[in-house]
C-alpha positions as CSV (number, residue, x, y, z in Angstrom):
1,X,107.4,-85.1,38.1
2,X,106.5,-83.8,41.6
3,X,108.3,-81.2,43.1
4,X,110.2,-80.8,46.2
5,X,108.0,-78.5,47.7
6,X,105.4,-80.7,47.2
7,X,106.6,-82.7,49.6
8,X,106.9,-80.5,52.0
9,X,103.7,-80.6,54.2
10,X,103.8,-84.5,54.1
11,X,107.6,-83.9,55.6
12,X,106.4,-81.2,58.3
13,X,102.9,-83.8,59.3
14,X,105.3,-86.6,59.8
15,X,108.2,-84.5,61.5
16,X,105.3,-82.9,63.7
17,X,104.1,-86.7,64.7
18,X,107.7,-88.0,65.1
19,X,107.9,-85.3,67.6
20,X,104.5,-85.8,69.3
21,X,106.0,-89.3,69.8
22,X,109.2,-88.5,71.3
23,X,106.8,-86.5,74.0
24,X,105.1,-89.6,74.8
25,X,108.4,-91.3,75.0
26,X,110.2,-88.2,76.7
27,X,107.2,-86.7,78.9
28,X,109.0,-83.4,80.0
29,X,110.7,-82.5,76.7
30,X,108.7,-79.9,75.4
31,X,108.8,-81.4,71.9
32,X,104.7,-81.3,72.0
33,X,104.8,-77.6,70.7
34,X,106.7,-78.1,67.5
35,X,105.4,-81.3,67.4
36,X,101.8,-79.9,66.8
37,X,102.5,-76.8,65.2
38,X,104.4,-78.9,62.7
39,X,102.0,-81.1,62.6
40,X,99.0,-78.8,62.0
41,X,100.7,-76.3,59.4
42,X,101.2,-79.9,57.1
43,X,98.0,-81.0,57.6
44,X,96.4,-77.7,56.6
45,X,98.7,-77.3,53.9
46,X,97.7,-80.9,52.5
47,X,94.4,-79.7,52.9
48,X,94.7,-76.5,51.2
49,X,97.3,-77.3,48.7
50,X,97.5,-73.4,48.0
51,X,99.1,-72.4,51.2
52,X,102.0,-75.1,50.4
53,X,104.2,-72.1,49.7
54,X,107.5,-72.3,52.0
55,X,107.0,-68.5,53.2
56,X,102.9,-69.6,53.9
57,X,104.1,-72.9,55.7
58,X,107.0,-71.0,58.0
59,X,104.0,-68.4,59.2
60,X,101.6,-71.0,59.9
61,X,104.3,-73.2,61.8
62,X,104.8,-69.9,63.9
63,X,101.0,-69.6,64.6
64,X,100.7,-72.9,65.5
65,X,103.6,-72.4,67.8
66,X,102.6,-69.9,69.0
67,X,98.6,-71.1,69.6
68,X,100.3,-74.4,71.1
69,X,102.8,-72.7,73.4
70,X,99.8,-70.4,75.0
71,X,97.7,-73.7,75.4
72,X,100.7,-75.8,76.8
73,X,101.4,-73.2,80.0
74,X,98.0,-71.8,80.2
75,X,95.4,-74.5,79.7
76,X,97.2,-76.6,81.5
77,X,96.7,-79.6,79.2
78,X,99.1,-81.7,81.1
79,X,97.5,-80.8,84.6
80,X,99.3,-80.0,87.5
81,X,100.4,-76.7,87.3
82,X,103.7,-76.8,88.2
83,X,104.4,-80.2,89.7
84,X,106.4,-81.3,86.9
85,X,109.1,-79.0,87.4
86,X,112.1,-80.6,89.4
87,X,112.6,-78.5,92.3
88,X,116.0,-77.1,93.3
89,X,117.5,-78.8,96.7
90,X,116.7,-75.7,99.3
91,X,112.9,-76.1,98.0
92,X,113.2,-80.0,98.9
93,X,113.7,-79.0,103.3
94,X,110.3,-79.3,105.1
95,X,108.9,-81.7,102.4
96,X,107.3,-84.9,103.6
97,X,107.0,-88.0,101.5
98,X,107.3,-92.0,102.1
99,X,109.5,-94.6,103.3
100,X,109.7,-96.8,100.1
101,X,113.0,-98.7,100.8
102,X,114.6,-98.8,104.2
103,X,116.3,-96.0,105.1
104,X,119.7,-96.3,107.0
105,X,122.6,-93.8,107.4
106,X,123.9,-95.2,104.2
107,X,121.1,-96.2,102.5
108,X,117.7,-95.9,101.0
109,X,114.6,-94.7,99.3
110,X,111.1,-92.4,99.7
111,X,109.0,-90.5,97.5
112,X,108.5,-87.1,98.6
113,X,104.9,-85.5,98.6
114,X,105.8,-82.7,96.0
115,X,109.0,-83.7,95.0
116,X,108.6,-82.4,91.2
117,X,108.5,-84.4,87.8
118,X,110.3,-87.9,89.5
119,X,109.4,-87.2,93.5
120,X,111.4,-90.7,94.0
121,X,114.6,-89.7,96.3
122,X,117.7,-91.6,97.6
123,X,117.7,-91.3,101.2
124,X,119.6,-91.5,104.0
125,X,118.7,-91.1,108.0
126,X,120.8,-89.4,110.7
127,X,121.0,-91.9,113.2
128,X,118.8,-95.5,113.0
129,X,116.7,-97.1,110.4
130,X,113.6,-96.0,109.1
131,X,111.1,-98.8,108.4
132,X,109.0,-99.4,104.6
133,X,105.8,-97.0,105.1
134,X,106.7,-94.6,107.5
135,X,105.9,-90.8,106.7
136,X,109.3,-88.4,106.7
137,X,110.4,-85.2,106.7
138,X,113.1,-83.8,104.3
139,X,115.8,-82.4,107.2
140,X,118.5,-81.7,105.1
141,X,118.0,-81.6,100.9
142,X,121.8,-81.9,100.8
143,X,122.2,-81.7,96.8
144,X,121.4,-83.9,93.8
145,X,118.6,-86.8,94.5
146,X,119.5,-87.8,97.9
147,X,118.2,-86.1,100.9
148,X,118.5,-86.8,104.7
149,X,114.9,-87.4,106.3
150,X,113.5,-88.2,110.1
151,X,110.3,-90.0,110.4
152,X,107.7,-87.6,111.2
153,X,107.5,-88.1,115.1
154,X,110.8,-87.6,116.3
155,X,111.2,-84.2,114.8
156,X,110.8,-81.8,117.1
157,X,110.6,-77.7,116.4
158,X,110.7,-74.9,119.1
159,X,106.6,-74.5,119.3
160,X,107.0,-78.9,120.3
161,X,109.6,-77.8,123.2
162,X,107.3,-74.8,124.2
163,X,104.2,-77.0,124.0
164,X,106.4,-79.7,126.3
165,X,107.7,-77.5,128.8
166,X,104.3,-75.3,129.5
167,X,102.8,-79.2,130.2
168,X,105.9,-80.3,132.4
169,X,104.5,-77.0,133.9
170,X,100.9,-77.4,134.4
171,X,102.1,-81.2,136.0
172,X,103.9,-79.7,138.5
173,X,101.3,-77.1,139.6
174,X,98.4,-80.2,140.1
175,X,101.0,-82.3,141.5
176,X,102.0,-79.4,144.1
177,X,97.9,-78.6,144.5
């Protein structure tokens, strides 16, 4: 009869791939790490039926971990450093994106440029509708996953007002010439 502990890399390869699945399933998770390093520590210890030892399995589980973690945030696997972090509200002011549903005072949708893992936002415009397609411009990121935006042209910023007033200028010197 077969001991428990014989078992145990067979338990820790399918643990590891039940795991790897749940990352598929759950992208953002962070299950791929233990997933692997489970995964990898029962295959190697199928494959070297010496190192089955409980005390030889928890070490290479924590190499593997370890090996995973480093290639997870450094290699970049997933790619896109960074951009599948949600980013806080503040971050979310200045941030263009889409018109993807009609956006009214009370209602509506866009997808932000960098908006982070899900960059789809409920939206909501100060005055007027917004039209399907138009680029916007997070004004407010007010909090959670709806934001106030203004399409692109009708935001104005001090250097626009500078920029119109020194040409409301430069007409009035030809037209006094």
């Amino acid at each position: 009869m077969a001991s428990p502990l014989d078992s145990l890399p067979l338990l820790l390869v399918l643990a590891g791939a039940g795991l790897a699945l749940a990352e598929a399933l759950i992208p953002g998770a962070h299950f791929i790490v233990l997933g692997v390093a489970l995964l990898l520590a029962g295959l190697v210890a199928l494959a070297f039926p010496p190192l089955a030892a409980p005390f030889v399995l928890a070490f290479l589980v924590l190499a593997f971990g370890g090996l995973s973690l480093y290639a997870y945030r450094e290699l970049d696997l997933y790619g896109g450093k960074g951009t599948g972090r949600t980013k806080d509200s503040d971050s979310l002011k200045g941030t263009t994106g889409r018109v993807t549903e009609r956006v009214t005072p009370s209602e509506g949708q866009v997808k932000l440029s960098s908006g982070g893992f899900n960059p789809h936002y409920a939206a909501r415009s100060m005055d007027g509708e917004i039209p399907e397609g138009t680029e916007v411009m997070v004004i407010d990121p007010g909090g959670g996953n709806v934001v106030t935006v203004e399409p692109l042209g009708h935001i104005e910023d001090s250097i626009d007002r500078e920029l119109a007033r020194e040409r409301a200028k430069r007409e009035q010197e030809t037209e006094e010439l």
